[in-house]
C-alpha angles and dihedrals in degrees: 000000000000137000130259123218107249102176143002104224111214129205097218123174085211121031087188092048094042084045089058098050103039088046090060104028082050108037082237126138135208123277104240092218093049120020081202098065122074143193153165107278090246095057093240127123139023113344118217112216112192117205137177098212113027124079127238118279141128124267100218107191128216124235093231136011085243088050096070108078089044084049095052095049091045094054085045097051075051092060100268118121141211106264118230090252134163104225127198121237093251092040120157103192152062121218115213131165127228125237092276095047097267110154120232154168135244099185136197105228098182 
C-alpha cells in the first residue's frame, strides 16, 4: 500500500492574492466551500491547498480510513517519525516528519 499525494499545502502572506496567481498559472479554481483550496476543474489531480499559518508541506491520503494508522507505521518503519504536534479532538490526520525534518500528512479522507 502506499499514499497518494492529495494536496501540496502552501505558506502564503495573501490567500486572495496567492488565489489569484495559482488559479491562473495552474488552470485550478476555487473550492466554493474555501477560496483558499484549489483544484483542476475536474476535480482530478493534485489539490493545492494555501494557507497563512501552516507551513508547507504535502497532504498524503490514505486509501481508507482504516488504512492510516498501517500507513503511518509503514512510512515510519521507512525513517520518517511522529511530529510533537497539538491535535485537535476531531483530527483527521497524523504529522510525521521525513528523514531530513519536513513536515507532512497523512490524512483520513473518509
Amino acid at each position: 500500500m502506499a499514499s497518494t499525494i492529495g494536496s501540496v499545502v502552501l505558506h502564503v502572506g495573501d490567500i486572495d492574492r496567492a488565489a489569484a496567481f495559482w488559479s491562473q498559472a495552474l488552470g485550478y479554481v476555487a473550492s466554493a466551500h474555501n477560496p483558499a483550496f484549489l483544484a483542476s476543474p475536474d476535480g482530478s489531480g493534485t489539490r493545492l491547498h494555501l494557507d497563512e499559518d501552516d507551513r508547507t508541506h504535502l497532504d498524503l491520503w490514505a486509501v481508507e480510513s482504516s488504512d492510516v494508522e498501517k500507513e503511518v507505521d509503514r512510512l515510519v518503519a521507512l525513517g520518517a517519525r511522529r511530529a510533537e504536534w497539538a491535535y485537535p479532538e476531531d483530527a483527521d490526520f497524523v504529522v510525521l516528519e521525513d528523514t531530513e525534518g519536513n513536515p507532512f500528512c497523512v490524512i483520513d479522507t473518509s
